[in-house]
N, C-alpha and C positions, 0 to 999 in steps of 0.2 A: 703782524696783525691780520694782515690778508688771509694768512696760511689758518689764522686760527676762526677766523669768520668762516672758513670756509668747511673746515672739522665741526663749529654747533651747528652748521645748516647739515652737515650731513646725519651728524648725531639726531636733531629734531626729524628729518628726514625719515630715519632708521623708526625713529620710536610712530612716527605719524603712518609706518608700514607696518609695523609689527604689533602694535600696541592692539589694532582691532583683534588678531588672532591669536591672544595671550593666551585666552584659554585654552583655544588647539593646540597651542605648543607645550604648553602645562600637562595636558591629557598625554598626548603621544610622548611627552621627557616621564610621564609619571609609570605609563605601565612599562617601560624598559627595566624599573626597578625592581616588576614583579618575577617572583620565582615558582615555577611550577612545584608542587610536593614532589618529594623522592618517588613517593609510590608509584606517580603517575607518568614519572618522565619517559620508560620504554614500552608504554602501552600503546596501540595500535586503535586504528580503526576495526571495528564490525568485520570488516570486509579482507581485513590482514591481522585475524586475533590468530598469534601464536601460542602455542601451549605443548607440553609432553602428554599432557591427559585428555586435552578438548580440543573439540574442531568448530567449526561454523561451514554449514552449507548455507550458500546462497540463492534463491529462485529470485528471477526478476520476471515480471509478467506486464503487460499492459491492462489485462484484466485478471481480477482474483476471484473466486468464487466463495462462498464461508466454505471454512473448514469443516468437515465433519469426522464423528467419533464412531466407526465402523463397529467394533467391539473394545471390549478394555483391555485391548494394547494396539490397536491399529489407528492411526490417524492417517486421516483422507486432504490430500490440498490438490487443488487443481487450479488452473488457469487457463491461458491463452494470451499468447506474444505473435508478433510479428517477427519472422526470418530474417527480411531484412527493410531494416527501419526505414530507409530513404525510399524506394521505391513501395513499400509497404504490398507487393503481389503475396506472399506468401503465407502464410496463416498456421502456427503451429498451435494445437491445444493436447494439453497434458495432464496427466491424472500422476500423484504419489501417493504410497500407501507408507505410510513411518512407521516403523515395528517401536515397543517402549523402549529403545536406546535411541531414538529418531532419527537411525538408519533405513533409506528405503530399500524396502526388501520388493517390491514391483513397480511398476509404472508401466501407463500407457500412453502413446504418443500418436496423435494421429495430426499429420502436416499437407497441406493440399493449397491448390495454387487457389486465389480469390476469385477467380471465374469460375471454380466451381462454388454453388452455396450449400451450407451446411451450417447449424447451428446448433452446436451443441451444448448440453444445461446437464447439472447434476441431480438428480433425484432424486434423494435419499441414497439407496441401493444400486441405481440404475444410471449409468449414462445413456441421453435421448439427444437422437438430434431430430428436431421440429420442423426441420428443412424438408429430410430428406424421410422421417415418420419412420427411421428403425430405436430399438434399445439396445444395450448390450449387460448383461449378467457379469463384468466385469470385479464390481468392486464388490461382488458379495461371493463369486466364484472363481475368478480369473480366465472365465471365459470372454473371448474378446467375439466371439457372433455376434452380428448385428441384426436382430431377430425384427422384423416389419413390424410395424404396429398398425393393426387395420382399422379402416374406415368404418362408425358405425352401421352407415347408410346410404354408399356410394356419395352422390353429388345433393344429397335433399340435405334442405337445411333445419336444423330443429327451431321448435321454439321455446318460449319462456318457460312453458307448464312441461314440457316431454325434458328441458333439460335438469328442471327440479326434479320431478319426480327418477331420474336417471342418478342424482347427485346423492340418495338417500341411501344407495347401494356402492356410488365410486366416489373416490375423490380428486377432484378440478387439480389439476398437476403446474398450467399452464396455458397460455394464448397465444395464437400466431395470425398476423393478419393473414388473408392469401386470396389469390384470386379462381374464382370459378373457372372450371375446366369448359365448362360450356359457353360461358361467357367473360371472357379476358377483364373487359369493362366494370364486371360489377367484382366487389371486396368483400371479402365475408371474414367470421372470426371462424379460428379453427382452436376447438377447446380440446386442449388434452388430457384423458382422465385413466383413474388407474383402479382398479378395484380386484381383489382374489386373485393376485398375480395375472391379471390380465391388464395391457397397455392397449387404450381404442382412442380415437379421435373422432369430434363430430363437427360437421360446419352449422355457425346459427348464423343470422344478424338481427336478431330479439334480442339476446341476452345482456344485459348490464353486467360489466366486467368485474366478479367477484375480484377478492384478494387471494390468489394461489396459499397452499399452506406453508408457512414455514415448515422448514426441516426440521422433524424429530430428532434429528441426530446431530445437530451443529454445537459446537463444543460453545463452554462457557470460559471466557477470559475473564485470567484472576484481577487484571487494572490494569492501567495506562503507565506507560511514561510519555509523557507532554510538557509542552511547554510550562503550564501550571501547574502539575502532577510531578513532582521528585521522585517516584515511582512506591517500589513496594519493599517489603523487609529481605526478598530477594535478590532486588534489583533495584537498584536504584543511581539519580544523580547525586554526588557524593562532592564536587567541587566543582566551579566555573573559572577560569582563567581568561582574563583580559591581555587579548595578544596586541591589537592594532588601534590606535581614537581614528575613525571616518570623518571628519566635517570638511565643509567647502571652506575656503577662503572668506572674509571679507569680501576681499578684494576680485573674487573669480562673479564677474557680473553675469557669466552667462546662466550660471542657477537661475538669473529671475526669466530668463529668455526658453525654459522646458515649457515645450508647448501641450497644451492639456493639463498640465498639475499643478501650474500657477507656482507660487514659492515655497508649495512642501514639496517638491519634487524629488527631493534629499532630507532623509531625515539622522541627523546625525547617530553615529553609534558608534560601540564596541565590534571591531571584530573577533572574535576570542572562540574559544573551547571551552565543550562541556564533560568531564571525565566520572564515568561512570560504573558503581561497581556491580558483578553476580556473583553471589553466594553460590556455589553448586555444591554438591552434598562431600566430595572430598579437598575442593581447594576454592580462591576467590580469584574472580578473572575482573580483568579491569579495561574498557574500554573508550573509546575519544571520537567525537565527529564535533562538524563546525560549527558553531551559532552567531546570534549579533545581538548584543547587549544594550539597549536603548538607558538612557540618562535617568528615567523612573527605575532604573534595575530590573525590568521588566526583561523576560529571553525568550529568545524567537530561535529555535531549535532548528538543524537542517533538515531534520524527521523525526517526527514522534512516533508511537508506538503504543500496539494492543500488546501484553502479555499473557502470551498462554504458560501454562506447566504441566505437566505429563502427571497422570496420574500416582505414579512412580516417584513423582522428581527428579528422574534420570536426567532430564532435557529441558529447555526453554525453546520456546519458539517465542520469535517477535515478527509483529506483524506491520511493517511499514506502513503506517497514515499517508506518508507526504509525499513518498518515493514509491512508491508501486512493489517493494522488496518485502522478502520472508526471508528471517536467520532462523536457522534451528542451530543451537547452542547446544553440544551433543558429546558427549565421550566418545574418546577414540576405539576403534574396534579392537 
């Protein structure tokens, strides 16, 4: 009798621990049963897509600049990363030019330690850096000179009506704060303008800061793939798989104890994958990165994406939203 009072206390026991997290046990017994599709099971990430006909280049940058469409087969990407991450001294910025196979056929590289300053911008035609006031005829020549860009007026500063009437002939490229060579203490804007193939700067502190012009030449993305967006008739997500259920415990009290987020500090979910197909003009590539699937069936992607296409349709480029990355999706040479 002993023995068996003591088997329902453990049984009640069992159920008064386990009963709170039916659910979670339900969730994590249920997706074991799921099976990924055939098609999908030896597809890779982005970053490891194998193929006998395509490749995938990677660029990772800390800053991106827009893309721009040089002529109708050249595409311009540029950026700028850091050397090395941890101590952040070093400063690479880089130009590519993508021939319509979205192999690059030049680039330029220019790397320099952060005690020197430089800042360089793309300009249609022209890399400028505002730092140091040269250009270079690179991306329209492949000459890498870095030609001065002169001062309109030594050290005088313009003003409101000299820089309108100036504006009707160039056009405003850019603004750099900077300080007076005569006097360290005061700050002036230094406007950068561009007019008849001529590159000049003027200092004012008058002028109310127009809007520089957009680039003439910045390419147009055909859509998105995003969390809400399944993408396009080219590319698209094509299946979601639920790999893992996330929730806390009943019974793990310290959830209510996350200081600052009070008791959503955990929101439960899915961890799973998202498997995604591209169309390219002679076979279909299929690819997989990670997401988290919330209880609304709502997915929270590990990076979305801008989709470009080649005018050609030779290639894809995806433009990382979330992760700072470009893939160009490209036939092999």
């Amino acid at each position: 009798m002993k023995i068996k009072k003591v088997i329902i206390g453990a049984v009640i026991l069992g159920c008064i621990v386990v009963l709170p997290d039916a659910g979670k046990y339900y969730k994590q017994l249920a997706v074991k049963f799921q099976r990924v599709p055939e098609v999908y099971r030896t597809c890779g990430t982005l970053d490891s897509l194998k193929d006998d006909d395509y490749e995938v280049l990677e660029i990772q940058a800390q800053y991106f600049e827009p893309i721009l469409q040089i002529n109708d087969s050249t595409l311009l990407i540029a950026g700028s990363r850091f050397m090395d991450q941890d101590e952040r001294t070093t400063t690479e910025h880089f130009w590519y030019k993508l021939d319509q196979n979205g192999h690059v056929v030049d680039s330029l590289t220019y790397i320099y330690p952060n005690t020197i300053k430089h800042n360089y911008k793309t300009m249609d035609r022209y890399v400028v850096d505002t730092e140091c006031d040269t250009y270079s005829n690179w991306i329209s020549n492949g000459d890498t000179t870095r030609y001065p860009i002169n001062n309109l007026d030594g050290t005088r500063t313009f003003s409101k009506k000299e820089i309108k009437k100036l504006l009707s002939t160039k056009e405003y490229m850019a603004k750099e704060r900077h300080a007076l060579p005569s006097d360290p203490e005061k700050w002036v804007d230094k406007l950068f303008l561009y007019g008849h193939g001529q590159w000049n700067y003027l200092l004012t502190d008058s002028y109310d800061d127009p809007e520089a012009s957009d680039s003439k030449l910045e390419i147009t993305y055909a859509g998105e793939l995003t969390d809400e967006n399944e993408g396009l008739d080219f590319i698209r997500r094509e299946y979601i798989h639920k790999d893992k259920w996330i929730q806390y415990s009943f019974w793990d009290f310290g959830r209510y104890l996350k200081w600052g987020t009070g008791n959503n500090s955990h929101i439960d979910h899915w961890e799973g994958t998202s498997y995604f197909k591209i169309v390219m003009p002679h076979k279909t590539l299929y690819f997989k990165q990670p997401n988290k699937i919330y209880e609304d069936l709502k997915t929270r992607e590990l990076n979305n994406y801008k989709v470009y296409r080649s005018n050609e349709k030779k290639y894809l480029l995806l433009k990382g939203i979330d992760l700072g990355t470009y893939y160009v999706i490209r036939p092999k040479k």
